[in-house]
C-alpha positions in Angstrom: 102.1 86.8 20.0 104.9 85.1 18.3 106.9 82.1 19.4 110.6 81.9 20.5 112.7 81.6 16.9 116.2 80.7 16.5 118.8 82.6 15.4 120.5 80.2 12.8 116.7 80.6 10.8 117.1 84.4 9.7 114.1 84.3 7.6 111.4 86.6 7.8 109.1 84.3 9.7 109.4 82.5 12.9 109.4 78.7 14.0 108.9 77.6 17.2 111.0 74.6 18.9 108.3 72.4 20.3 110.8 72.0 23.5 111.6 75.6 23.8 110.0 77.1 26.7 108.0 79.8 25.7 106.2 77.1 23.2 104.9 75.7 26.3 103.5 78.9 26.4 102.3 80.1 23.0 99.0 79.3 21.8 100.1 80.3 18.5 100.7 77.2 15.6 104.3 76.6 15.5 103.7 76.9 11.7 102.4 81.0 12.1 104.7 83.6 10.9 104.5 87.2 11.0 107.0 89.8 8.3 110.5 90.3 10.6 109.6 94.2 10.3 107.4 93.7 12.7 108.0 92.7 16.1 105.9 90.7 18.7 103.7 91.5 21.8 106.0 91.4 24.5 103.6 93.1 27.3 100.2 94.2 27.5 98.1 97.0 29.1 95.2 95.5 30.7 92.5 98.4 32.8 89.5 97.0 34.1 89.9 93.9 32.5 90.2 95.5 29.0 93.2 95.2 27.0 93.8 98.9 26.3 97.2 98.8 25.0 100.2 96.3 23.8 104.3 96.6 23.7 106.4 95.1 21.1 109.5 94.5 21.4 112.3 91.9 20.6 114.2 89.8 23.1 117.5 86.6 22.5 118.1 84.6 25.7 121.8 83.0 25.3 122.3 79.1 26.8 125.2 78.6 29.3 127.6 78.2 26.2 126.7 81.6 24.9 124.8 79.9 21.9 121.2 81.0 21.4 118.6 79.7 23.0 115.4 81.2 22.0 114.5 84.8 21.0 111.1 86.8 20.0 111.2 89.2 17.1 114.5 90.4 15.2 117.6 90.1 17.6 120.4 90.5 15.1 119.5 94.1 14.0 121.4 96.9 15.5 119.9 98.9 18.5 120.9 101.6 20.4 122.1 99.8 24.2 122.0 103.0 26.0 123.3 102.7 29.5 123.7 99.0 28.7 126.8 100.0 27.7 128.4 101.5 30.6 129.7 98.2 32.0 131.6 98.1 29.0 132.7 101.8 29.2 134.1 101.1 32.7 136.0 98.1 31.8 137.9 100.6 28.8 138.9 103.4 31.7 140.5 100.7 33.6 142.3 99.7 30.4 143.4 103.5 30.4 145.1 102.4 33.5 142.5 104.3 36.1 142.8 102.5 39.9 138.6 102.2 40.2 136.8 99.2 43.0 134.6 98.4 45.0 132.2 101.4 44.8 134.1 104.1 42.6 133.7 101.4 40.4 130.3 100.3 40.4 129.8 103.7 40.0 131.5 104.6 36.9 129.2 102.0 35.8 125.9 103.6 36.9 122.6 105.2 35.7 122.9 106.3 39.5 119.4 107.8 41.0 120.4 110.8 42.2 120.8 109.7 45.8 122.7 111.8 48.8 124.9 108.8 48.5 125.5 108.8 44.9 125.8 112.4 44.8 128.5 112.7 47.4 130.7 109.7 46.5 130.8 111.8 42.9 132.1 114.8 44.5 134.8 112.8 46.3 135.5 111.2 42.7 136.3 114.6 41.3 138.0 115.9 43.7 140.4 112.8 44.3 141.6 113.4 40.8 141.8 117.1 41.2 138.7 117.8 39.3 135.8 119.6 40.0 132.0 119.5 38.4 132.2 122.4 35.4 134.8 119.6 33.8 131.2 117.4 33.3 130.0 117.9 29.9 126.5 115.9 31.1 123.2 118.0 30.4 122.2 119.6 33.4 119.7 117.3 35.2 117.3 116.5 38.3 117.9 113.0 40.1 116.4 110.1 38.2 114.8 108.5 41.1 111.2 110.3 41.7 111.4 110.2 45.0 114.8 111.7 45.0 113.7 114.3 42.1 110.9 116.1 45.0 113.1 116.0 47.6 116.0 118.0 45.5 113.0 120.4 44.2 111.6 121.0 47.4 114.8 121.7 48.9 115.2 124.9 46.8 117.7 123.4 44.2 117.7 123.5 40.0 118.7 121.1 37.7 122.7 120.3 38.0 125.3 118.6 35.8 125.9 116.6 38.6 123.2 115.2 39.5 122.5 114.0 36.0 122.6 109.9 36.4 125.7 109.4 34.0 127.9 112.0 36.3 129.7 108.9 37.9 130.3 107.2 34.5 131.8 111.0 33.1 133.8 111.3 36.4 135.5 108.1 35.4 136.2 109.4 31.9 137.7 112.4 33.1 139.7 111.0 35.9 141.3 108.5 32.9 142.0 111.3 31.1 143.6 113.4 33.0 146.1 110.3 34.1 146.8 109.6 30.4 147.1 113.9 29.9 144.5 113.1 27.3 142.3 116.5 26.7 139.2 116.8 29.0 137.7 119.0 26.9 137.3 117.1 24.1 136.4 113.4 25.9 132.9 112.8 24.5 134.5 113.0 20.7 134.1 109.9 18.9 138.3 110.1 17.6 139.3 110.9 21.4 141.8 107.8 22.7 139.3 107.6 25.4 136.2 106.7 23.3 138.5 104.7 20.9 139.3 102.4 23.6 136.1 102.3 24.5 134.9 101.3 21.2 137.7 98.7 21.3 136.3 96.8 24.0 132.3 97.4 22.9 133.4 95.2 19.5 135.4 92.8 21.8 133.0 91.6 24.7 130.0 91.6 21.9 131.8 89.9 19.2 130.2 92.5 16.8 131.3 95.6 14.5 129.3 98.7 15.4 127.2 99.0 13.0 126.0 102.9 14.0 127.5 105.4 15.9 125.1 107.9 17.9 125.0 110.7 20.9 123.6 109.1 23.7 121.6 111.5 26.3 124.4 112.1 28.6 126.5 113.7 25.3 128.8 110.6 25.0 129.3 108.5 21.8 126.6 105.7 21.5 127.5 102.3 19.8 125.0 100.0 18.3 124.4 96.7 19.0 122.5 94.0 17.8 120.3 92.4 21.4 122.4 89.0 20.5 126.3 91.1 20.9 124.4 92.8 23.9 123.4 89.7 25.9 127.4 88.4 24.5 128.6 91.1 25.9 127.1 90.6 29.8 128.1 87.0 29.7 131.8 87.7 28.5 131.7 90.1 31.9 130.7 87.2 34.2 132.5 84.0 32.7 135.6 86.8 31.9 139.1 85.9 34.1 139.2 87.1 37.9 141.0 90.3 37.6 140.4 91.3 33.9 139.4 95.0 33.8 135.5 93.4 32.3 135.7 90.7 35.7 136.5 93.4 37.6 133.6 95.8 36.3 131.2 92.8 37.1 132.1 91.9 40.4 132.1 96.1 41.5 129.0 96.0 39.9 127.5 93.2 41.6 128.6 94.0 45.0 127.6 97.4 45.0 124.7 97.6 43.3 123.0 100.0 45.1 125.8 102.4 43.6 124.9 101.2 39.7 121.3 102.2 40.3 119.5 103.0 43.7 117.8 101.9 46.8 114.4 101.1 45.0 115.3 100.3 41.6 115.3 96.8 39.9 118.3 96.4 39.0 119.4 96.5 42.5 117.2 94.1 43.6 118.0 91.6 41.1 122.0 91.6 42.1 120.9 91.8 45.9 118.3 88.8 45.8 120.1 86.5 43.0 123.5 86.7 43.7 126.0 86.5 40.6 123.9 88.2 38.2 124.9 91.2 36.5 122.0 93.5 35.1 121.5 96.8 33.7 118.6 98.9 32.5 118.7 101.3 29.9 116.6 104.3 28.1 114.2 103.6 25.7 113.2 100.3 27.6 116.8 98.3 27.1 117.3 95.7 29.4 120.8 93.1 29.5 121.3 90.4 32.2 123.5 87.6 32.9 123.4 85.2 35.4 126.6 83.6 37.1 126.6 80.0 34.7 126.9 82.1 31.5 123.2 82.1 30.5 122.5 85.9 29.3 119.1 87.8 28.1 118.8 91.1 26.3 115.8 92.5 25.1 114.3 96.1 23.7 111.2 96.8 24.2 110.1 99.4 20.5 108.2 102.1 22.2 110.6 102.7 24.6 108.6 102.2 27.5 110.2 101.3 30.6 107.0 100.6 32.6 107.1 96.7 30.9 110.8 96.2 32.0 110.1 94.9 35.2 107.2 92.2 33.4 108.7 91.4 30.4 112.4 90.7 32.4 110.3 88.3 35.4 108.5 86.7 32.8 112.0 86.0 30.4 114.0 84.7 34.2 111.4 82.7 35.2 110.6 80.9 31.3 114.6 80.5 32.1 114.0 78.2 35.3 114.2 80.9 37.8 111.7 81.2 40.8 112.5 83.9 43.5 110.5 86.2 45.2 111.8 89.2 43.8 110.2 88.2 40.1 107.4 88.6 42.2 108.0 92.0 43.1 109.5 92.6 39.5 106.7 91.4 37.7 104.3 93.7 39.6 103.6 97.2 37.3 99.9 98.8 38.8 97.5 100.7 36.6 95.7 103.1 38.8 92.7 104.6 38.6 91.2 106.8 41.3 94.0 106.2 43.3 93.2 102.5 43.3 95.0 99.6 41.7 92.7 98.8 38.5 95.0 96.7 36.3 98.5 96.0 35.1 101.3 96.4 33.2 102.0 92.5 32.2 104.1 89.6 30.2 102.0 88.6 27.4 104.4 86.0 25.9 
């Protein structure tokens, strides 16, 4: 376990501030360090009361001026944001000029689950904009909700581009496209106007260069970020001008957000039960919040496993001053055994 460090020390050990509050925390000496290649404990497996596996991972909490407050492991190297990064790839097709709200919008912002709901408003998408689903270039997919994933199999139906839970973020692309008469063959190619723009805006809300450029699941172009430009980036959404295409993006986002994720995922909750915050999820355990006074949070768990998102991001609010209910129901990640709850996934920071 390591303590909060700040980001003006880039050394390659960590100090704690004594009045930071995951030193309150920490039974670690503020005088410990550990080599910056290696990053801290951020959630442990506990079965049966035996610790039978830990997460590391790194995490940067931002103050309400966007400064840094605290942070665990290395946040200035560059990581891969995943679907972090649709917010910001929603705000660059309204800069194409595309006419997106309410929930087209939230939307073309979403790691969707694969929902009747999400499914359909998609078709409409398409077909508003006189498209139809063979212009997707997603990977052919089941729906990333579970529950959603047997139901489609046990219906009798096969993996679709479609359904994939990036269609309503490619349906965007396209429809931006095809109003600019860019080529919609070509729209997941890093030198295509379309992923230019997007690029544009990455560097601009996180106040970084991309650093790498790689091909995220869904085919499209993925731009690195270091956890510091990622939490930037969610606070420039929130504190941006009423109206601005990355305002805009936020308030869809936040008022829909059972169309950026699901009925029964956490991200949802979190906009339904604390209103004003904006968060996203990504792959490979990514996680970006900001909450309506400008404080931010990114973190990225190494291993790339999602079941500590829900602890790790409960843990991080309520070390913020949160208290809320649904950190309760966040924080809560069962181990079963049997059939019968055993242990947990939990916060070990």
């Amino acid at each position: 376990m390591t303590s909060p460090t700040p980001i003006s020390e880039p050394t390659s050990e960590s100090t704690t501030s004594p009045d930071s509050p995951a030193a309150a925390l920490s039974s670690a000496s503020s005088t410990s360090s550990i080599p910056s290649a290696v990053s801290p404990v951020l959630a442990e497996v506990v079965r049966s009361g035996f610790v039978e596996g830990r997460h590391r991972g790194s995490l940067v909490v931002l103050a309400a001026d966007g400064s840094v407050d605290w942070s665990l492991g290395d946040v200035t190297a560059p990581v891969f944001p995943r679907s972090t990064n649709k917010p910001m790839q929603a705000a660059a097709v309204l800069r194409a000029g595309l006419d997106l709200s309410g929930e087209r919008l939230a939307l073309a912002a979403a790691s969707h689950s694969g929902e009747p709901f999400h499914l359909d408003l998609v078709r409409t998408m398409l077909a508003e904009h006189g498209l139809t689903a063979d212009h997707l270039q997603t990977p052919a997919d089941l729906p990333l909700d579970p529950e959603e994933a047997e139901a489609y199999l046990a219906s009798g139906r096969v993996r679709d581009r479609l359904t994939m839970n990036c269609s309503g973020k490619h349906t965007a692309m396209l429809a931006a496209c095809a109003l600019n008469g860019w080529p919609l063959t070509t729209y997941l190619d890093e030198v295509h106007p379309l992923q230019q723009l997007i690029a544009d805006g990455v560097r601009t809300a996180s106040g970084e260069d991309v650093a790498h450029v790689g091909t995220d699941g869904c085919g499209a172009p993925l731009l690195s970020l270091s956890l510091t430009g990622l939490a930037r980036a969610f606070r420039h959404f929130v504190m941006a001008e009423p109206g601005s295409p990355e305002r805009r993006v936020a308030d869809a986002m936040r008022a829909h957000p059972e169309y950026v994720a699901g009925t029964r995922r956490p991200d949802t909750w979190l906009m339904q039960a604390l209103p004003g915050t904006l968060s996203k999820m990504g792959a490979e355990a990514v996680q970006a919040l900001a909450l309506p006074d400008g404080r931010a949070l990114a973190f990225k768990i190494d291993d790339g496993a999602t079941r500590t998102l829900g602890p790790v991001l409960a843990r991080t609010l309520r070390l913020m001053g949160l208290d809320a209910p649904v950190l309760t129901r966040l924080e809560d990640a069962p181990l079963l055994g049997g059939g019968a709850r055993v242990g947990e996934v939990r916060a070990s920071f």
